[in-house]
C-alpha angles and dihedrals in degrees: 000000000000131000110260102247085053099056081038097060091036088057085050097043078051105052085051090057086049105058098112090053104067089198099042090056094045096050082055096036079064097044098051087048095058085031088059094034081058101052093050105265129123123262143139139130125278136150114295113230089352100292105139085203101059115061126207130208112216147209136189103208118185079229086050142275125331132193150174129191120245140219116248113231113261101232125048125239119289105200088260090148099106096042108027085110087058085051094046087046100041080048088052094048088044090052107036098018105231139072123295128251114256 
């Protein structure tokens, strides 16, 4: 296993290499954020330039912010909020076929 600041810095190497492979990039863009949330430092998702339309992901670097731009989801939201448990249980019975543990 490596120290934090190490798989840190190699997510980040990697979403440099994966620039040209939107997904790709965004799979690792999510990573280093709970890589770097995990080691301490600050990160999270807010607009970018003050677009409410277009989403950031950040990161709070001890060498200075850091930020990529992310997709924003496809559907809207659909007022799940106060059932989104009965959907993550009915997707649990669906893929392992039982109920699920409390």
């Amino acid at each position: 296993m490596c120290p934090p600041a190490r798989c840190l810095a190699d997510i980040l190497a990697s979403i440099e290499e994966h620039e040209a492979s939107p997904v790709t990039r965004y799979q690792l863009v999510l990573h280093a954020v709970c890589r770097a949330i995990d080691d301490g430092l600050e990160a999270g998702f807010r607009s970018a330039s003050g677009d409410p339309d277009q989403l950031a992901a950040f990161i709070e670097l001890p060498t200075g912010q850091v930020s990529w731009p992310i997709p924003q989801h496809v559907h809207e939201f659909d007022g799940h909020a106060v059932r989104h448990h009965d959907r993550i249980h009915a997707f649990q019975r669906q893929v392992v076929g039982d109920e699920p543990s409390s």
